[in-house]
C-alpha positions as CSV (number, residue, x, y, z in Angstrom):
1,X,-10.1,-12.5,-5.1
2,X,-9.7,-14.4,-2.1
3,X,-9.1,-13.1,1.7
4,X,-5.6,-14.6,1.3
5,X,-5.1,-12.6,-2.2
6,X,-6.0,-9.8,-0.4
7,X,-4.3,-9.9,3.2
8,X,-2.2,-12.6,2.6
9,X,-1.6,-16.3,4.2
10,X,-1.5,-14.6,8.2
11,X,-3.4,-15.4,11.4
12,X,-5.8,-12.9,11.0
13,X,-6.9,-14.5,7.5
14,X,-7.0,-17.8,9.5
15,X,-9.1,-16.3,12.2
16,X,-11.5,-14.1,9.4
17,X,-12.3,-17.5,7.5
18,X,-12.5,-19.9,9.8
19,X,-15.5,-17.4,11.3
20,X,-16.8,-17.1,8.0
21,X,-17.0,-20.7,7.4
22,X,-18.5,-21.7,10.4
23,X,-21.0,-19.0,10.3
24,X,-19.9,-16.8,13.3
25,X,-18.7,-13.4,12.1
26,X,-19.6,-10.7,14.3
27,X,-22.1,-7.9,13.9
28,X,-20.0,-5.4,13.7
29,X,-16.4,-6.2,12.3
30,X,-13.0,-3.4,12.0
31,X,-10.3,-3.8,9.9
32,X,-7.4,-1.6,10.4
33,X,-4.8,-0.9,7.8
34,X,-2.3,1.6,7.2
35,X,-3.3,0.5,3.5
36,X,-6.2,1.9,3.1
37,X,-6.4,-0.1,-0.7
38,X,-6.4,-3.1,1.6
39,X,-8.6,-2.2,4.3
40,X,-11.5,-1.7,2.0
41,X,-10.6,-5.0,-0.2
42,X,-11.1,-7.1,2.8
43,X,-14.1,-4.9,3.8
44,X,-15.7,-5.9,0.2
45,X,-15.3,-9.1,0.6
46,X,-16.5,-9.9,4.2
47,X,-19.4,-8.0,2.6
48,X,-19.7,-10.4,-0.3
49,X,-19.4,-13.2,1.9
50,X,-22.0,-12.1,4.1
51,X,-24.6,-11.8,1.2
52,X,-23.3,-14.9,-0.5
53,X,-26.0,-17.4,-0.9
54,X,-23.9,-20.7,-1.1
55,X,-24.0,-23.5,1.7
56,X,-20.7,-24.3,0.9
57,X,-17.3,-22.3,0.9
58,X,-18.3,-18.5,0.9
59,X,-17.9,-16.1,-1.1
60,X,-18.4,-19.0,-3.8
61,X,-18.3,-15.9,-6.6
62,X,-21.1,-17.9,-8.3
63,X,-24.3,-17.2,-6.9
64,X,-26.4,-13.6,-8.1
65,X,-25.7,-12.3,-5.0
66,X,-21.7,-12.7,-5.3
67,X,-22.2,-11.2,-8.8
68,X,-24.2,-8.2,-7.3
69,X,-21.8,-7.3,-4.7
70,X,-18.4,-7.7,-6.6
71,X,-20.1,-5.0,-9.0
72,X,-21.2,-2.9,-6.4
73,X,-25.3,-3.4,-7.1
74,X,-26.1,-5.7,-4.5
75,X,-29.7,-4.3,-2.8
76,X,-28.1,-5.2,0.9
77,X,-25.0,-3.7,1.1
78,X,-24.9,0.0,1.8
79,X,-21.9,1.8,2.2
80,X,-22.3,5.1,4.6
81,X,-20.5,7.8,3.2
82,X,-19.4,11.0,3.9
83,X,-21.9,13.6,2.3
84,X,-22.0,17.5,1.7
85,X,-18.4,17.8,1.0
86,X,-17.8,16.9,4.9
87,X,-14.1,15.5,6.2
88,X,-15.5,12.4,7.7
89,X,-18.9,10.9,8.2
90,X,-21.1,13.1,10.4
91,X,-24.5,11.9,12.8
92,X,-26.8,12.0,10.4
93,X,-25.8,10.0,8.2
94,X,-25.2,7.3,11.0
95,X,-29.0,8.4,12.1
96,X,-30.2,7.8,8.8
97,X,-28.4,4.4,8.7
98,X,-29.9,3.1,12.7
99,X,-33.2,4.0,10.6
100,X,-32.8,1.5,8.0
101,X,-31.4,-0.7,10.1
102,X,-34.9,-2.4,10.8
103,X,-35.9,-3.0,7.5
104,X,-35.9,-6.7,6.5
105,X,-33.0,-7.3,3.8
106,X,-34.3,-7.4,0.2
107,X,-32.5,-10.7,-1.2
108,X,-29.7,-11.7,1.5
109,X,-29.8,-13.2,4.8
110,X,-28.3,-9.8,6.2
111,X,-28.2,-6.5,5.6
112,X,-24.7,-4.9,5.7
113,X,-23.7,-1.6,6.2
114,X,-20.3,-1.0,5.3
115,X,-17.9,2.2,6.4
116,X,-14.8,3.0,4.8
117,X,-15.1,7.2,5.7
118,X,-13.9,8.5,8.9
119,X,-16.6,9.4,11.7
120,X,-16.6,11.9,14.3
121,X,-16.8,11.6,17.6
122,X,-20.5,12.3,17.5
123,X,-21.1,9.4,14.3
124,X,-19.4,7.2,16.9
125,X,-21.3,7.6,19.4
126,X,-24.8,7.3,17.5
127,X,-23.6,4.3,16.1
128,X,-22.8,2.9,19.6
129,X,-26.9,2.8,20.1
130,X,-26.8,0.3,17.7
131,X,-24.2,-1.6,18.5
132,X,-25.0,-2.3,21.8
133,X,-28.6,-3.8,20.8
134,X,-28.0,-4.6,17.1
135,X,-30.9,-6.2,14.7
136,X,-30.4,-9.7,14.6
137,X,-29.7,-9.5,10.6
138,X,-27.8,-6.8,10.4
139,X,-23.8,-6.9,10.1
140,X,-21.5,-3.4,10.4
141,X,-17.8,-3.7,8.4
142,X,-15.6,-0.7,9.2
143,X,-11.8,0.2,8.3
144,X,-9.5,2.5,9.3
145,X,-6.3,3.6,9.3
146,X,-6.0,3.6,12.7
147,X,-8.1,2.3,15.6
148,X,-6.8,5.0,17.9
149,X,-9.0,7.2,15.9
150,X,-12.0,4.6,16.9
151,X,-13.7,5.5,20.2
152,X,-12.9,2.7,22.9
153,X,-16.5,2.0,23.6
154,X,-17.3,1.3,19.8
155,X,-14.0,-1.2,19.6
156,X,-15.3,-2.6,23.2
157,X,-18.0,-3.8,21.0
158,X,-16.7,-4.8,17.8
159,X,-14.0,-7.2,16.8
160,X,-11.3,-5.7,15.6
161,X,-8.8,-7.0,13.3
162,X,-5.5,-5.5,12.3
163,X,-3.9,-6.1,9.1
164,X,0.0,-6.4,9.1
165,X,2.0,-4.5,6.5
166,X,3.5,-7.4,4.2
167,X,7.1,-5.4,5.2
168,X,9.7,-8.1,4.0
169,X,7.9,-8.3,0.6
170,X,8.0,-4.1,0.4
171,X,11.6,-4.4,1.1
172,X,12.3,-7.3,-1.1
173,X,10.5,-5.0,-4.2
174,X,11.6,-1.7,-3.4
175,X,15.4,-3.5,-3.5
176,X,14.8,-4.9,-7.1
177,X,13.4,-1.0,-8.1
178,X,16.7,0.2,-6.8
179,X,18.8,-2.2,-8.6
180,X,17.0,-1.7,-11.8
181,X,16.9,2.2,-11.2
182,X,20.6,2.2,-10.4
183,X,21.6,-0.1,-13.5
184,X,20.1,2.2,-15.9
185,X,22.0,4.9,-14.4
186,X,25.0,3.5,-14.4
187,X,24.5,2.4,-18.5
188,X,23.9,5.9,-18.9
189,X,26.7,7.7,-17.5
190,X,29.3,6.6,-20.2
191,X,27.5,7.6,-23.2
192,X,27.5,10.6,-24.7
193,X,24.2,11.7,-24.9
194,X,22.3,13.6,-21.5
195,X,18.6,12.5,-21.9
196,X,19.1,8.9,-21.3
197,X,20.7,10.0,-17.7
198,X,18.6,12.5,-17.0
199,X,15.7,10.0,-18.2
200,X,17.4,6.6,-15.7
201,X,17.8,9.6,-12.9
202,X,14.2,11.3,-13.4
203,X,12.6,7.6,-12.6
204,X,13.9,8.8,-8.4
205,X,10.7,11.0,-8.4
206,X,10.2,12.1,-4.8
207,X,10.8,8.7,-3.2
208,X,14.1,9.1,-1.0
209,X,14.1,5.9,0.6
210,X,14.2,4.8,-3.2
211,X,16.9,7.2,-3.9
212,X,19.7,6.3,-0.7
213,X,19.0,2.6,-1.8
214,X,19.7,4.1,-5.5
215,X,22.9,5.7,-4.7
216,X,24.2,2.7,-2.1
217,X,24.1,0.7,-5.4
218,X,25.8,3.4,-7.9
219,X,28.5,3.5,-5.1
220,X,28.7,-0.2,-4.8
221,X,29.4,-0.3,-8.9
222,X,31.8,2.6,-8.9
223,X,33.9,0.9,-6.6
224,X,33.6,-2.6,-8.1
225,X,34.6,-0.2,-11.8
226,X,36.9,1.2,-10.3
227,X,38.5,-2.4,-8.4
228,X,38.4,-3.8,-12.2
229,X,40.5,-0.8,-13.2
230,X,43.4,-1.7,-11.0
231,X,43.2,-5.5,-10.7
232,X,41.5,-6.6,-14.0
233,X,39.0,-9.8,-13.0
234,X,37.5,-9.3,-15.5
235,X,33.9,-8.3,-14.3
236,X,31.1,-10.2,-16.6
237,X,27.9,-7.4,-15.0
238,X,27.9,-4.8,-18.1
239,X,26.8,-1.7,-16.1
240,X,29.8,-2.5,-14.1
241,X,32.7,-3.2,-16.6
242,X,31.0,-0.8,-19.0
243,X,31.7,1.8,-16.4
244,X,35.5,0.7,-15.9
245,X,35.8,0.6,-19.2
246,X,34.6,3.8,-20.5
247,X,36.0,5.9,-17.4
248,X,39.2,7.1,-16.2
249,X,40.3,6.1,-12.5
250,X,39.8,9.8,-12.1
251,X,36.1,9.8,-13.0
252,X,35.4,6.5,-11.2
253,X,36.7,8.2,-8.0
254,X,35.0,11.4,-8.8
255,X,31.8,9.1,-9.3
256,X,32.2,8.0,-5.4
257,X,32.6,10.9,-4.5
258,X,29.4,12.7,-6.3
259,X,27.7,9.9,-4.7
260,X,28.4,10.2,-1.7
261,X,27.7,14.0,-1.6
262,X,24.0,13.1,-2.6
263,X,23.3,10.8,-0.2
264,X,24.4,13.5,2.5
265,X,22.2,15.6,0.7
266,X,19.2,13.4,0.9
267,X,19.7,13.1,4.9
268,X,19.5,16.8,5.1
269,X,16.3,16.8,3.3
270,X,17.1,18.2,0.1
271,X,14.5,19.1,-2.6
272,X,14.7,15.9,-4.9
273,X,14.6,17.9,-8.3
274,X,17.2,20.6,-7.0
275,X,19.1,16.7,-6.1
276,X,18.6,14.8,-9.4
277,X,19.8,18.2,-11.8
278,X,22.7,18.7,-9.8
279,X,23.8,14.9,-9.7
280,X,23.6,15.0,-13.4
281,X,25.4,18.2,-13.9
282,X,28.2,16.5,-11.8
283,X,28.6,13.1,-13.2
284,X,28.7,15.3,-16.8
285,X,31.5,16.6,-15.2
286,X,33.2,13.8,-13.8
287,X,33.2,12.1,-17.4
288,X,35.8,14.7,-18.9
């Protein structure tokens, strides 16, 4: 997996690769992600590029030391972790990390020391002594969440890079999920038999973004149903004639109308179980 794979085709790939390529990534590096999956993908992989032993294209994913680090076993990558059952990474582990810090590297050109945890205050500010007179082969890869949590002398001494959230793409999926949520549902609710309703209706979980998207689309095919009722065009979607079809006008408009009472719900932040029984119990209802 590529830089690209992982943050995508951006300017802060461009700017990553072209400084890995010509040699000149910084000593110490930040990448800040809400995704925290992300963040420490693209902090493995500056990693293995660092350690990489090719004179070409890095990582070339080749070498023993590519190997080493994609499994986790490479001798000079060290990841500083929070110990003892601690919320974030205290001083002495950054202590015991300055002290390695000035030992050679076993197999690499660089030793690096990689931080995925959060650090207090205190861990900042130890690791700050080395920052501002770092070993000459030493390289320091952090993520976070967020940089506000990052003291501004640290960040005044690292280069920071922040990783956009690929938002259109989100959309774009979490759209198809509602579609596909909201077809089954609307399949459902003319047969006869509960489960595969409450099963189509279950798959909401506790997502409500999900869910308003879900019931925009069930609202959208009622009234489409209930269009084909009066008008008869003769609607080639199944879950839509299958629903004008099987239902009275009656229903259909009953069908808005449920709908419309759950999105109301959802604004008022309803429990999504309490939501999902109830808005089964009433299309039941609405059928006879």
């Amino acid at each position: 997996m590529s830089l690209k794979d992982i943050i995508g085709d951006n300017e802060v790939c461009r700017q990553l690769t072209a400084l890995t390529d010509s040699r000149r990534l910084p000593h110490a590096v930040i990448i800040e992600s809400r995704d925290r999956n992300k963040a420490k993908a693209a902090v493995k992989e500056l990693a293995k590029i660092s350690v990489c032993g090719s004179e070409g294209i890095r990582p070339c994913n080749m070498c023993s030391s590519c190997k080493k680090a994609e499994k986790g076993i490479h001798p000079d990558i060290y990841r500083v972790e929070i110990t003892d059952k601690k919320q974030a990474v205290g001083v002495g582990e950054i202590r015991e990390m300055i002290a390695s810090c000035y030992i050679k590297p076993n197999e690499a050109p660089v030793k690096v020391y990689v931080i995925n945890d959060k650090m207090t205050a205190e861990a900042q500010n130890a690791l700050l002594k080395i920052l501002e007179e770092p070993p000459r082969n030493v390289r320091f890869i952090i993520s976070c969440e967020s940089s506000t949590a990052m003291l501004k002398t640290v960040l005044s001494r690292s280069a920071l890079f922040k990783l956009r959230e690929d938002t259109q793409r989100t959309s774009d999926e979490s759209d198809e999920k509602a579609e596909e949520i909201a077809r089954e549902i609307a399949e459902a609710i003319p047969k006869n038999t509960e489960m595969p309703l409450l099963v189509s209706v279950g798959k909401l979980g506790k997502d409500k973004v999900l869910a308003q998207k879900v019931f925009e689309k069930l609202s959208e095919y009622a009234s489409l149903a209930l269009e084909e009722k009066f008008l008869h065009k003769g609607i080639r979607q199944n879950h839509i004639a299958g629903l004008a079809h099987s239902l009275r006008k009656k229903s259909l408009v009953s069908l808005i109308d449920v709908t419309a009472r759950a999105q109301k719900m959802l604004s008022q932040n309803c429990n999504m179980n309490l939501l999902a029984t109830w808005y089964c119990a009433q299309i039941r209802q609405s059928r006879h």
